[in-house]
C-alpha positions as CSV (number, residue, x, y, z in Angstrom):
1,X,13.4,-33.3,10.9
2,X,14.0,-29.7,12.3
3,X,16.9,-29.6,14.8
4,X,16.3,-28.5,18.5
5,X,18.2,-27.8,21.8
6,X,18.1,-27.8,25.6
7,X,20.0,-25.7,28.1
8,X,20.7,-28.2,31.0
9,X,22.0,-26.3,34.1
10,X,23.3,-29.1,36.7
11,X,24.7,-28.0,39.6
12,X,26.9,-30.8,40.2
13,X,27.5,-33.9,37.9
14,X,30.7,-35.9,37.3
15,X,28.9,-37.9,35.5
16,X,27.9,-37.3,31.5
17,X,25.4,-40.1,31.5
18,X,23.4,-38.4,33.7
19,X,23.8,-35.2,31.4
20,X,22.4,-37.6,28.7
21,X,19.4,-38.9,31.2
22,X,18.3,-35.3,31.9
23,X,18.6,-34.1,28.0
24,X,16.9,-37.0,26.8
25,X,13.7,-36.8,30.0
26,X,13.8,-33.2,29.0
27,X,13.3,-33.2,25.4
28,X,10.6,-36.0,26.0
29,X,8.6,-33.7,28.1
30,X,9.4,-30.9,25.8
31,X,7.3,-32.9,23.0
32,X,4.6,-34.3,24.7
33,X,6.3,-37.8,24.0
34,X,6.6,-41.0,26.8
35,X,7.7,-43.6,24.6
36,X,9.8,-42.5,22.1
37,X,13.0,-42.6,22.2
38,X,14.7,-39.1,21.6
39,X,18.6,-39.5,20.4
40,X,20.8,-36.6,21.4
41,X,23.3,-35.7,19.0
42,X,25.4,-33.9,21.1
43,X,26.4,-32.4,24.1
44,X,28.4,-29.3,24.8
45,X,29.8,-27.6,28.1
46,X,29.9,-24.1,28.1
47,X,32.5,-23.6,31.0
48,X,31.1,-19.5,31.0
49,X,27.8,-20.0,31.7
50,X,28.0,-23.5,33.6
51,X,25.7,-25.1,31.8
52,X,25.3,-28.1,29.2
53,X,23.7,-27.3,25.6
54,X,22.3,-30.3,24.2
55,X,21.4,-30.8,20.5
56,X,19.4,-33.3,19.0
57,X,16.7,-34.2,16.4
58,X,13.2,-32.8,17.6
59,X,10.6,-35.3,16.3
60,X,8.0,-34.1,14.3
61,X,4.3,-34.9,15.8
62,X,1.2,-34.6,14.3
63,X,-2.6,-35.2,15.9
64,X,-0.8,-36.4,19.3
65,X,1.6,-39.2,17.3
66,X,4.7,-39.1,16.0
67,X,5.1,-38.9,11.9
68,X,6.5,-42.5,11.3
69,X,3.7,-43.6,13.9
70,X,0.7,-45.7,13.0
């Protein structure tokens, strides 16, 4: 599996969960996918740009299903 990443820009969030809930709706709508589950690897803050880089394992889709799908 290929590794991918998102640029989340959130204006104002104490909260990293809701980092993770964004990255993960994100990357789902990134791929086409509703109910997969995506797992995010990490998460980084860049304090220069204000923004959150988040890295994780871009699933591999073939014919409108997912690899390991039957």
């Amino acid at each position: 599996m290929p590794y991918s990443a998102l640029v989340i820009h959130v204006e104002k969030s104490k909260d990293l969960g809701d980092v993770l809930a964004i990255a993960r709706a994100e990357a789902k709508k990134k791929h086409g996918l509703k109910h997969e589950r995506i797992d995010i690897l990490d998460i980084v803050y860049v304090p220069r740009l204000e923004v959150y880089v988040a890295l994780y394992k871009a699933p591999e889709v073939r014919g409108g299903r997912m690899k390991n799908e039957k």
